[in-house]
C-alpha positions as YAML, in Angstrom:
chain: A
units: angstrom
residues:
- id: 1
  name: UNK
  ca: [159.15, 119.68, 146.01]
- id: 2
  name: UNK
  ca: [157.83, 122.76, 144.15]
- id: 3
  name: UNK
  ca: [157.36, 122.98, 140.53]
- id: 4
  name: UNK
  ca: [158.89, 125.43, 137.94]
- id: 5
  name: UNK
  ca: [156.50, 126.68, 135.57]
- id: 6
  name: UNK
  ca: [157.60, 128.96, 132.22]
- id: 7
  name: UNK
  ca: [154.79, 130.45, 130.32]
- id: 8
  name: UNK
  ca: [156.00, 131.81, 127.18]
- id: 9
  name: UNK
  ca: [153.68, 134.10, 125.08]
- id: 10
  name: UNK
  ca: [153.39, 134.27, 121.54]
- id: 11
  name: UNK
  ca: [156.07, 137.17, 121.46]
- id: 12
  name: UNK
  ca: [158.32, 135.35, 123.12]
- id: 13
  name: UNK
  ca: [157.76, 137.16, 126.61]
- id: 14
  name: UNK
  ca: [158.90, 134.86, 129.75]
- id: 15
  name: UNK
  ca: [157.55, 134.13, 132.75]
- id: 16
  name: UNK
  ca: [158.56, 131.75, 135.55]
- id: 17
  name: UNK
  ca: [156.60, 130.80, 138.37]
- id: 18
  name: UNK
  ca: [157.58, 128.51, 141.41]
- id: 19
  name: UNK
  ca: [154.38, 126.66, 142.06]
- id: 20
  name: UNK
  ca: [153.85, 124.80, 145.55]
- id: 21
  name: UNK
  ca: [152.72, 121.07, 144.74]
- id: 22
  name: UNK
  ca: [149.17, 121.92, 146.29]
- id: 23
  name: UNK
  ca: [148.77, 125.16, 144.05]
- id: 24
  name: UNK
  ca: [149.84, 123.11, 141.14]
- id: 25
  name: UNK
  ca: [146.78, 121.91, 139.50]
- id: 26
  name: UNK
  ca: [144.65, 125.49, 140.05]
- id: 27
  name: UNK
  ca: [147.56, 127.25, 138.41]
- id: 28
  name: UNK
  ca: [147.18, 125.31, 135.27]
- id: 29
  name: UNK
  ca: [144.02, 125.79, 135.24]
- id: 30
  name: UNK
  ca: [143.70, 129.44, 135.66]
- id: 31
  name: UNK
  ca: [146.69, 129.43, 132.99]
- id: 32
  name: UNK
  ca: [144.61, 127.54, 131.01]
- id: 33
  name: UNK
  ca: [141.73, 130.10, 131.14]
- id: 34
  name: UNK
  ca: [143.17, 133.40, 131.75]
- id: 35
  name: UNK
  ca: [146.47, 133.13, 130.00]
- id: 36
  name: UNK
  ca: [144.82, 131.57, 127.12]
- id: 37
  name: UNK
  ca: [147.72, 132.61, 124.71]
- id: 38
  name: UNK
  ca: [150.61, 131.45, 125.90]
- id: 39
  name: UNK
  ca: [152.49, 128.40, 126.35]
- id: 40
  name: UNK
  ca: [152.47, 126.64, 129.52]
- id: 41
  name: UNK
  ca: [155.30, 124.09, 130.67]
- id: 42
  name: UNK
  ca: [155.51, 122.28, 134.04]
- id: 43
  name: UNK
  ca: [159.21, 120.87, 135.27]
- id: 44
  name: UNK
  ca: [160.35, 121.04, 131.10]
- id: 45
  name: UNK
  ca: [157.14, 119.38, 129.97]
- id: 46
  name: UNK
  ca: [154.79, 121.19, 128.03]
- id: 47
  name: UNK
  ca: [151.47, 121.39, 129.44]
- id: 48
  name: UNK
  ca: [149.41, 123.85, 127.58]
- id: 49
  name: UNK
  ca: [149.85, 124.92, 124.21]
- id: 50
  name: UNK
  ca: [148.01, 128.33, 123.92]
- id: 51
  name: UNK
  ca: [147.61, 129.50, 120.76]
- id: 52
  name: UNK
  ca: [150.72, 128.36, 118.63]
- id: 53
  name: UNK
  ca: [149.98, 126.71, 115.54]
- id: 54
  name: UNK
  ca: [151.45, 123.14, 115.59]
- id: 55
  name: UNK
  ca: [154.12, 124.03, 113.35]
- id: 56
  name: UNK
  ca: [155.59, 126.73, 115.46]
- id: 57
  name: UNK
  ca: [155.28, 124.57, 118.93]
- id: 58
  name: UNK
  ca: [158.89, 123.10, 117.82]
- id: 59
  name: UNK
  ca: [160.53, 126.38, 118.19]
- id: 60
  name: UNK
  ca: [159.13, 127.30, 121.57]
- id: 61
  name: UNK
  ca: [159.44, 124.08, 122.64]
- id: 62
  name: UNK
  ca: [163.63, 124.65, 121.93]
- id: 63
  name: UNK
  ca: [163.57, 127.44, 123.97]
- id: 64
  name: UNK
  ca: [161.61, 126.18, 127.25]
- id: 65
  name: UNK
  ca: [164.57, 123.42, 126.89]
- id: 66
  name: UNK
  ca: [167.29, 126.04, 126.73]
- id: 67
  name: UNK
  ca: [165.59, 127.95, 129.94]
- id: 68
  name: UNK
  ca: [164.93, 125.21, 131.74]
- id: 69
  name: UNK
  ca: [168.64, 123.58, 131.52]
- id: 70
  name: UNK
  ca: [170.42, 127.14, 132.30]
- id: 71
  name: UNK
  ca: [168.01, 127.98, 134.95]
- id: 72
  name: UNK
  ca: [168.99, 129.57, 138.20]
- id: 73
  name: UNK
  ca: [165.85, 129.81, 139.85]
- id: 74
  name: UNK
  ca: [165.44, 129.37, 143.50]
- id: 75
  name: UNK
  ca: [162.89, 126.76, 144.09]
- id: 76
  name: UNK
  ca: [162.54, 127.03, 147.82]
- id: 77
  name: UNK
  ca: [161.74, 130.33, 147.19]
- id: 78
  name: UNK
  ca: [157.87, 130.38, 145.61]
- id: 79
  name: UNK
  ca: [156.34, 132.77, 143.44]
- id: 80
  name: UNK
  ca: [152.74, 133.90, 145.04]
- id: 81
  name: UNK
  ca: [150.95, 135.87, 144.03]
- id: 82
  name: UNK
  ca: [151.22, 133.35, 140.72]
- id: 83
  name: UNK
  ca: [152.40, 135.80, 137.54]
...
């Protein structure tokens, strides 16, 4: 099954990414190093917490929950080349 990824910059900016289970790991990690910034969640869970102080992580964390229950993505349907 492929993976649903939401990156959410400090801004607020949204992206989503269907991630094949073998791509997985590498895209956190180039998330991780490139992407520095933003927030990173895999299937709902957050993964990576960019740069957001700790007191602001509640807030995005509210609206990766929103996206992620209202989502209409297809996820047979992946995302390469990664955004």
């Amino acid at each position: 099954m492929n993976h649903l990824t939401l990156g959410i910059y400090p801004n607020k900016q949204i992206v989503f990414n269907v991630v094949r289970p073998e791509d997985l790991e590498n895209h956190i990690e180039y998330n991780e190093t490139f992407r520095f910034g933003r927030l990173l969640y895999v299937d709902g869970k957050r993964v990576y917490r960019g740069c957001i102080k700790e007191e602001y992580l509640g807030e995005y964390d509210r609206i990766a929950e929103e996206l992620y229950s209202n989502n209409n993505v297809n996820m047979y349907s992946v995302t390469i080349p990664y955004r």
